[in-house]
C-alpha positions in Angstrom: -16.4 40.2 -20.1 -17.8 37.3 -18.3 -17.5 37.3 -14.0 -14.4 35.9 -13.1 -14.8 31.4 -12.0 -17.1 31.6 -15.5 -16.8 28.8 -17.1 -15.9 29.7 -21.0 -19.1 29.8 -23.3 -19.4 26.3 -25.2 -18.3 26.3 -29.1 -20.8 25.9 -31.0 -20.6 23.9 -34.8 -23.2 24.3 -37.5 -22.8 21.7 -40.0 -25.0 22.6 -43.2 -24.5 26.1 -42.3 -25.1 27.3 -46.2 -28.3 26.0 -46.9 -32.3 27.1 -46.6 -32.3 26.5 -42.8 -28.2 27.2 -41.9 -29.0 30.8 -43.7 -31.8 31.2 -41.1 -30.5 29.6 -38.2 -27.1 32.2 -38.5 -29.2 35.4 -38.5 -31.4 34.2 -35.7 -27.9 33.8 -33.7 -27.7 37.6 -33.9 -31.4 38.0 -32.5 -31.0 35.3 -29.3 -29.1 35.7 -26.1 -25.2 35.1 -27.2 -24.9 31.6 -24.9 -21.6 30.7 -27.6 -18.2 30.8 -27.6 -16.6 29.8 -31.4 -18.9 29.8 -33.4 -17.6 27.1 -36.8 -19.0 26.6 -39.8 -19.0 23.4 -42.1 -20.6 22.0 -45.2 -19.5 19.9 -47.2 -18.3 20.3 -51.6 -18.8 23.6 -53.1 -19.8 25.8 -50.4 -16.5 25.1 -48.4 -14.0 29.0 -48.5 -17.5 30.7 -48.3 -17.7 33.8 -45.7 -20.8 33.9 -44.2 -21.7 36.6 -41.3 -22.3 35.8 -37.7 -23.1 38.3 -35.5 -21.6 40.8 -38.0 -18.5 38.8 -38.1 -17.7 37.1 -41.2 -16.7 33.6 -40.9 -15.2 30.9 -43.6 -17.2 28.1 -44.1 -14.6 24.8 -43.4 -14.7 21.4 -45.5 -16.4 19.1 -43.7 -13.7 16.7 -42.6 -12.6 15.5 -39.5 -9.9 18.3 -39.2 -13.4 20.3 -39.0 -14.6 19.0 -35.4 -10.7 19.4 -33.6 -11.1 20.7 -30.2 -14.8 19.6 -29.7 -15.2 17.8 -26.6 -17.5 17.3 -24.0 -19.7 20.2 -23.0 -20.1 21.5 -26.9 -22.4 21.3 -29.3 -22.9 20.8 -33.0 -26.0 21.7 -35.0 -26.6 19.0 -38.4 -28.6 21.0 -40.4 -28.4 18.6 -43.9 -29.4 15.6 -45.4 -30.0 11.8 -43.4 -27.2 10.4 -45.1 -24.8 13.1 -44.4 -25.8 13.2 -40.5 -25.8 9.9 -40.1 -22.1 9.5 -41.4 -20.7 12.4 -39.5 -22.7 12.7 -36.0 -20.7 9.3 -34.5 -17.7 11.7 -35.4 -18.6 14.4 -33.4 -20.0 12.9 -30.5 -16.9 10.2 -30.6 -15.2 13.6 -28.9 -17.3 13.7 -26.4 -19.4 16.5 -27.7 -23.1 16.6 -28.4 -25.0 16.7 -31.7 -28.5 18.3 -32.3 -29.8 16.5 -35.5 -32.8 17.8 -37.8 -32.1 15.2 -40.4 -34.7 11.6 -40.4 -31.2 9.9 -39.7 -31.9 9.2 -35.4 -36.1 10.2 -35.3 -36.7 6.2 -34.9 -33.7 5.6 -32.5 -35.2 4.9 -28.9 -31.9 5.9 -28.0 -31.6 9.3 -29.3 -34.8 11.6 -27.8 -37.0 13.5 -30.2 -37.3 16.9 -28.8 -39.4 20.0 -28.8 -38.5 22.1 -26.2 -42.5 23.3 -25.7 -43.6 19.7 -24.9 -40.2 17.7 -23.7 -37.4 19.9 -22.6 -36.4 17.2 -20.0 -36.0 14.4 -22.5 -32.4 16.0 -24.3 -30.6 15.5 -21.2 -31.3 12.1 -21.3 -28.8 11.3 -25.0 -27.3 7.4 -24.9 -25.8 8.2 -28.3 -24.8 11.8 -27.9 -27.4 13.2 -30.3 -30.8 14.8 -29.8 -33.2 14.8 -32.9 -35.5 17.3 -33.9 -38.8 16.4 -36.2 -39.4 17.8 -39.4 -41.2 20.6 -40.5 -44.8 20.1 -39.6 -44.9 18.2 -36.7 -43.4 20.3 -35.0 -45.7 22.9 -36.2 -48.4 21.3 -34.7 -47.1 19.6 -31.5 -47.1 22.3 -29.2 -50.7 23.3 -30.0 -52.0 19.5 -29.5 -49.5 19.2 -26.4 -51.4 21.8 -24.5 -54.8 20.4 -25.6 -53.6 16.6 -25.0 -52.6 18.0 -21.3 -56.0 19.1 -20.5 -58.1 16.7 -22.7 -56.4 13.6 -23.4 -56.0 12.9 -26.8 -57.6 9.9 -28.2 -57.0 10.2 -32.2 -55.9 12.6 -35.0 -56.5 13.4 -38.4 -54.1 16.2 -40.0 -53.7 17.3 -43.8 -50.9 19.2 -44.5 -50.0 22.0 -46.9 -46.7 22.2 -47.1 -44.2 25.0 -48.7 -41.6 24.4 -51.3 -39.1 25.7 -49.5 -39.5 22.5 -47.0 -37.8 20.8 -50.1 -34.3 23.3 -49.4 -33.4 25.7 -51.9 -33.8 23.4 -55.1 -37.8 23.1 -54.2 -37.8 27.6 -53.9 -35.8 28.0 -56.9 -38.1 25.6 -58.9 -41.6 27.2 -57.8 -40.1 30.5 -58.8 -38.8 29.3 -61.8 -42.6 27.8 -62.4 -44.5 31.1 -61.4 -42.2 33.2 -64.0 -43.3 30.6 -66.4 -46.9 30.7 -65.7 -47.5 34.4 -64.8 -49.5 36.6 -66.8 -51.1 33.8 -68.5 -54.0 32.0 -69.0 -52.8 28.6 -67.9 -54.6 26.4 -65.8 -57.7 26.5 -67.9 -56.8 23.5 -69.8 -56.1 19.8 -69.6 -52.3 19.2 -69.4 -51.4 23.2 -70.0 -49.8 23.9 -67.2 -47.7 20.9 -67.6 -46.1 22.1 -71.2 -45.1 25.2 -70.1 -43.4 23.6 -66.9 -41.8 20.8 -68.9 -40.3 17.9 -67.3 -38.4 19.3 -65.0 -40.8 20.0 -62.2 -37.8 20.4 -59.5 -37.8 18.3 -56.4 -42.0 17.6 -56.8 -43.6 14.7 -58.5 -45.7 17.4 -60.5 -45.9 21.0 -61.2 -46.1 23.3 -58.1 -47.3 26.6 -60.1 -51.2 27.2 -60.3 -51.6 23.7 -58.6 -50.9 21.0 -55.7 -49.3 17.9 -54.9 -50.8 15.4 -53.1 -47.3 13.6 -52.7 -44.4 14.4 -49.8 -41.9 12.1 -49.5 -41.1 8.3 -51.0 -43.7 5.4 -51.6 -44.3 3.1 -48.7 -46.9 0.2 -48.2 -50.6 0.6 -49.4 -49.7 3.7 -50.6 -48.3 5.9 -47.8 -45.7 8.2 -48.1 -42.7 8.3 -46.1 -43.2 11.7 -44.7 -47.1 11.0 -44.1 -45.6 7.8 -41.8 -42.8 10.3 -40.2 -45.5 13.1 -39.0 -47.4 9.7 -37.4 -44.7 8.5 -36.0 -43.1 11.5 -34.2 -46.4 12.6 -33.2 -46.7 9.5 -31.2 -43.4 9.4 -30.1 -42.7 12.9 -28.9 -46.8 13.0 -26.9 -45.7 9.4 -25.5 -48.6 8.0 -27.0 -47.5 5.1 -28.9 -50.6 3.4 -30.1 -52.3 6.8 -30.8 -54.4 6.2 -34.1 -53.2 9.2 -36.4 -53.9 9.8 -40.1 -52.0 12.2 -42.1 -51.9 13.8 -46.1 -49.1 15.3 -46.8 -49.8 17.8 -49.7 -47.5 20.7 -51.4 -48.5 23.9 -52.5 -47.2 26.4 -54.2 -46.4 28.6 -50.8 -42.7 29.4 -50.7 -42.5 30.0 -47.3 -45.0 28.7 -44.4 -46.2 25.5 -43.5 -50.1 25.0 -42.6 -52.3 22.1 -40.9 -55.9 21.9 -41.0 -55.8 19.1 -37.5 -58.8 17.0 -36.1 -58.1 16.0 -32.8 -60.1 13.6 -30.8 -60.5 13.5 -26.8 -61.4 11.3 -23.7 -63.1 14.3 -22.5 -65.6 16.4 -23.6 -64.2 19.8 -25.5 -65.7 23.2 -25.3 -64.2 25.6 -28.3 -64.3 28.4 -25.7 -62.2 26.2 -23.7 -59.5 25.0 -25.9 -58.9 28.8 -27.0 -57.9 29.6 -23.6 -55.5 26.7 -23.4 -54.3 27.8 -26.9 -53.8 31.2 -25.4 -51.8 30.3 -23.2 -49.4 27.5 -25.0 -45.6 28.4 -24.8 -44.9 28.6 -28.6 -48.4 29.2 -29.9 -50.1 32.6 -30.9 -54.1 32.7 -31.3 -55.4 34.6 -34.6 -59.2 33.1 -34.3 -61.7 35.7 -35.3 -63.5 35.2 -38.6 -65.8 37.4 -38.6 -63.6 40.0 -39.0 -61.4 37.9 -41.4 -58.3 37.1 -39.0 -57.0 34.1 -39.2 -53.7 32.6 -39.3 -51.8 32.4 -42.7 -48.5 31.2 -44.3 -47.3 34.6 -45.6 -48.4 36.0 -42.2 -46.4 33.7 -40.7 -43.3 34.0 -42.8 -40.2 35.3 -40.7 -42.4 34.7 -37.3 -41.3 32.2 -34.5 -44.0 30.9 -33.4 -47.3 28.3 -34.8 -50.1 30.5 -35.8 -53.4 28.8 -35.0 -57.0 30.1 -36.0 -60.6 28.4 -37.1 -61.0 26.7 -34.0 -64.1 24.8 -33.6 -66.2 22.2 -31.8 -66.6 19.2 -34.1 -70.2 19.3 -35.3 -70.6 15.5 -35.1 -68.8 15.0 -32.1 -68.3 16.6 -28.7 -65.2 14.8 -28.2 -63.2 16.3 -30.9 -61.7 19.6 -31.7 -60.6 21.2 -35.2 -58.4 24.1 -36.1 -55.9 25.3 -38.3 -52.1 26.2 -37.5 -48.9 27.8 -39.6 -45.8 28.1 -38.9 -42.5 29.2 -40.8 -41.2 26.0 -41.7 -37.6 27.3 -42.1 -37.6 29.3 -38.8 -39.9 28.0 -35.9 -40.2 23.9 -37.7 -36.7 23.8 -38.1 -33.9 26.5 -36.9 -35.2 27.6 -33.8 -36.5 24.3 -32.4 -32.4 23.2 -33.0 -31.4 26.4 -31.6 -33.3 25.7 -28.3 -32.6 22.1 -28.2 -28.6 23.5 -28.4 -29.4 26.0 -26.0 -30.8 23.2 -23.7 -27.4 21.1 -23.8 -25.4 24.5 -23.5 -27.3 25.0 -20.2 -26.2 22.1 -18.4 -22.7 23.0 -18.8 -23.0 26.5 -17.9 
């Protein structure tokens, strides 16, 4: 039991609780220090009367309604872990009460009034929440930004260039179930050898991607914006700028999918006011909160995806002085975009808010 004149632990609400990241984000409770009181889970149609465990207890899933968020006030927390259009409807609920919301939707990245957090790189910005709510990026920027963070501390960034490779599973549990569904289709085959093959035995339905995912990729994440961006290549700009404080920070990104179920991975080219040794910027990597350097080629380690499956932190590897200019740095990074992209950076962020009230 807790000393006596201690305040009572903070509920905690996990809205979304179900899905690809909730499913994550609940057996990570069970592997953190336990910082909550109740803990309540929500989602919204079918998935309401499930029982899902929690630290070995099992708890039923409740309808997301308003009845859901009774007894939140000031001093709790609850975690949106679902669609923009679902966060943005019910967030003004919660924090109507008094209590505060950790969002990992696209609903409040562009709101100057909610901060865009990543604990690594700007702890000090959640206390500061006009609207109640504190966002989190998406998958791959927040693989990356605490890896350029510690170089953009020492060098001063100056530009970027970043290509993702992004897995299926950053598309929820329709974009896994439709790569496996592909790869049982495709194995054991010759496909891939022919024009248009691999496309018959997919069929139409390619899932949540604009193509098949199996024995391919898909240079296409997100909607179509202007001169043929795509929203999530804009996002990944945008919250790069935003969370560094560098808003006029040229930044080029290609989104791409490929047929990775789990794992998210950046080749990055960062440019610098100052001069970058590779010997250097290893160091710094090496000693980044968040990051783990796997850099040695020569013996074949380097980070990947299915190495970074289940792992918290960004993996980073193949880092190199540009050979064209001494200014600019390259290297690769993965991250699990299910656990460290998107269920632990909330998970900190709520553990942030729970400390000020403790």
């Amino acid at each position: 039991m807790p000393p006596p004149g201690t305040p009572p632990a903070p509920p905690r609400a996990v809205v979304g609780a179900p899905g690809a990241v909730g499913s994550v984000l609940l057996r990570m409770l069970s592997q953190r220090a336990d910082v909550w009181g109740d803990i309540r889970l929500i989602a919204s149609g079918r998935s309401a009367g499930r029982m899902l465990s929690v630290r070995g207890q099992e708890c039923e899933v409740l309808a997301l309604t308003e009845d859901a968020f009774d007894g939140l006030g000031p001093g709790d927390v609850a975690l949106f872990l679902t669609p923009a259009e679902v966060s943005a409807r019910w967030a003004p609920v919660v924090t109507a009460r008094g209590a505060a919301v950790v969002d990992q939707s696209a609903a409040f990245r562009d709101d100057p009034e909610v901060p865009l957090v990543v604990p690594e790189i700007n702890a000090h910005a959640a206390r500061i929440r006009p609207r109640g709510i504190v966002a989190a990026p998406d998958t791959v920027t927040a693989a990356m930004i605490a890896s350029l963070g510690a170089l953009h501390a020492e060098y001063g960034l100056t530009e970027l260039a970043v290509s993702t490779y992004e897995a299926a599973s950053a598309a929820g549990r329709a974009g896994s179930e439709a790569l496996r569904r592909q790869l049982s289709l495709v194995a054991g085959t010759s496909l891939g050898e022919q024009p248009g093959d691999v496309r018959r035995a997919v069929g139409d339905d390619t899932g949540p991607f604009a193509a098949p995912l199996a024995l391919n990729v898909v240079p296409w994440c997100g909607e179509l914006n202007e001169d043929g961006w795509s929203s999530h290549e804009l996002a990944v700009r945008a919250q790069t700028r935003r969370i560094l404080q560098l808003e006029t920070l040229p930044v080029s990104v290609t989104c791409v999918r490929v047929p990775v179920l789990t794992g998210d991975s950046l080749t990055v080219r960062a440019g610098f006011e100052n001069e970058v040794k590779a010997a250097h910027a290893r160091e710094i990597l090496e000693a980044a909160p968040g990051v783990v350097l796997v850099d040695d080629p020569a013996a074949g380690e380097f980070p990947t995806p299915v190495d970074a499956a289940g792992t918290d932190p960004a993996w980073v590897g193949r880092v190199r002085a540009s050979l064209d200019d001494p200014y600019a740095l390259e290297f690769f990074v993965c991250a699990d975009n299910l656990r460290q992209g998107a269920a632990l950076n909330a998970t900190r962020i709520a553990e942030l808010i729970a400390g000020e009230f403790a």
